[in-house]
C-alpha positions as YAML, in Angstrom:
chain: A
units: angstrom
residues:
- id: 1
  name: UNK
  ca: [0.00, 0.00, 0.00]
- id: 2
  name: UNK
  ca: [1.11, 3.56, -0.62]
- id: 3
  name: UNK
  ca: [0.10, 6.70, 1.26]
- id: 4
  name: UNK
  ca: [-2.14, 7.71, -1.37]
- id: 5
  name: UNK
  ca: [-4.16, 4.32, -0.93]
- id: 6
  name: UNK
  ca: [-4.16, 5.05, 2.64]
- id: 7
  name: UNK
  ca: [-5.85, 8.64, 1.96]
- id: 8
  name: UNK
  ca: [-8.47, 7.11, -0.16]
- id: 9
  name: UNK
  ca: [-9.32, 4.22, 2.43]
- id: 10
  name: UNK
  ca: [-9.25, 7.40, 5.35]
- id: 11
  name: UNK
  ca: [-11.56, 9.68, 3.42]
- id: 12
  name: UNK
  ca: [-13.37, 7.12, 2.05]
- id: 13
  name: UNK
  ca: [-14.41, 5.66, 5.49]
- id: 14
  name: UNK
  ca: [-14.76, 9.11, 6.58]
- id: 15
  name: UNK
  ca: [-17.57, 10.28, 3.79]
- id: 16
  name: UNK
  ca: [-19.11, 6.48, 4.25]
- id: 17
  name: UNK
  ca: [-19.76, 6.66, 8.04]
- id: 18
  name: UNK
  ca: [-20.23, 10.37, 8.60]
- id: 19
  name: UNK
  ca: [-17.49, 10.91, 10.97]
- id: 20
  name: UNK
  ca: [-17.20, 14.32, 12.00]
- id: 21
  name: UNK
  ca: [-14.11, 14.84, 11.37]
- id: 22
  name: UNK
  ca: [-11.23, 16.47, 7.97]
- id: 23
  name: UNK
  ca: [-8.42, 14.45, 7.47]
- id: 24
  name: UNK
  ca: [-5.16, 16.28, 7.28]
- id: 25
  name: UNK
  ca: [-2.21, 14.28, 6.94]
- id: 26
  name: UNK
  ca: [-1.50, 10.48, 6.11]
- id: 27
  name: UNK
  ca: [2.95, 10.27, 6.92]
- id: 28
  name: UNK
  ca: [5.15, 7.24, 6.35]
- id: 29
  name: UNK
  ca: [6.31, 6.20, 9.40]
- id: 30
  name: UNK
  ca: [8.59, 3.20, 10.25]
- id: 31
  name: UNK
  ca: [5.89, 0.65, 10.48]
- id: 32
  name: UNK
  ca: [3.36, 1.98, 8.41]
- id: 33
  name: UNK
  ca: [1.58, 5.45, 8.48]
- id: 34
  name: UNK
  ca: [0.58, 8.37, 11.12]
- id: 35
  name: UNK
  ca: [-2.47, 9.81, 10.32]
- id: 36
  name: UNK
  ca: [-4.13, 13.00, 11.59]
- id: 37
  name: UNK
  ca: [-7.07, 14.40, 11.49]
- id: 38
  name: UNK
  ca: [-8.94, 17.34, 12.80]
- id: 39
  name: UNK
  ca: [-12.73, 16.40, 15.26]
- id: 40
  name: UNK
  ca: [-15.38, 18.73, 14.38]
- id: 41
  name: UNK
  ca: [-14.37, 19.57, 17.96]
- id: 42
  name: UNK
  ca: [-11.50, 21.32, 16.46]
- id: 43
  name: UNK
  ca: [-8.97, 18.98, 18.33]
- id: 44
  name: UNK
  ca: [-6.46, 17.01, 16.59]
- id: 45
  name: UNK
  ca: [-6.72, 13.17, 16.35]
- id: 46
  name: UNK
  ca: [-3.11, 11.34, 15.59]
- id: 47
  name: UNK
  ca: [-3.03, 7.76, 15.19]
- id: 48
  name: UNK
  ca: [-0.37, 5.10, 13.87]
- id: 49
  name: UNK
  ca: [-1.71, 2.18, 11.83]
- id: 50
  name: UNK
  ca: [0.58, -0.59, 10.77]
- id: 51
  name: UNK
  ca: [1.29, -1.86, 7.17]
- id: 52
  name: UNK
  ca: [-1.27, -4.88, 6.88]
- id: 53
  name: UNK
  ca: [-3.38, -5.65, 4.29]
- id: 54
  name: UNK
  ca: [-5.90, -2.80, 3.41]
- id: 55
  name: UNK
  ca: [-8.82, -4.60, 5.04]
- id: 56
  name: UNK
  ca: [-6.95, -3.95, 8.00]
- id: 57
  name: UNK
  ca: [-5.81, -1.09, 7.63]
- id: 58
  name: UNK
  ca: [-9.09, -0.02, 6.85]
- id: 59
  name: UNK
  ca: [-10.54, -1.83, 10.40]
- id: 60
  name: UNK
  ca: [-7.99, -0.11, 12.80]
- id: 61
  name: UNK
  ca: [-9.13, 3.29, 11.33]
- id: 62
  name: UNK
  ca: [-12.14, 2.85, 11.70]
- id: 63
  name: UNK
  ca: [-12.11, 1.61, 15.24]
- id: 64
  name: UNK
  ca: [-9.54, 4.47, 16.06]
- id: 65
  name: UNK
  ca: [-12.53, 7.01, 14.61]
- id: 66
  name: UNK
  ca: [-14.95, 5.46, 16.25]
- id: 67
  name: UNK
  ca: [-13.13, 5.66, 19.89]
- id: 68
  name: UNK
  ca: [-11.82, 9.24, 19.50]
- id: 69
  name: UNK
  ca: [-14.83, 10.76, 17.96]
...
């Protein structure tokens, strides 16, 4: 997976299950990618996923969403 398929599966899942919430930024990191994005709060949501399979990927961010929003 590239960053760029990581953006699509963030907004994506963001547009699909109405979280309130803009992503910002989707960074390389050593073990996969940091993502942030900003609550309709205003506060800033960072989170690390690992570099599975997209179905995964796609999983923890949504769980991650689902807990911080």
């Amino acid at each position: 997976m590239t960053t760029a398929d990581v953006e699509r599966l963030a907004r994506g899942l963001i547009v699909e299950r109405g979280f309130p919430c803009t992503l910002l930024s989707v960074t390389v990191a050593a073990t996969g990618w940091n993502i942030m994005v900003r609550a309709g709060t205003g506060a800033l949501v960072r989170f690390a996923v690992s570099s599975q399979r997209p179905i995964a990927v796609r999983e923890t961010i949504q769980e991650t969403l689902e807990t911080a929003l």
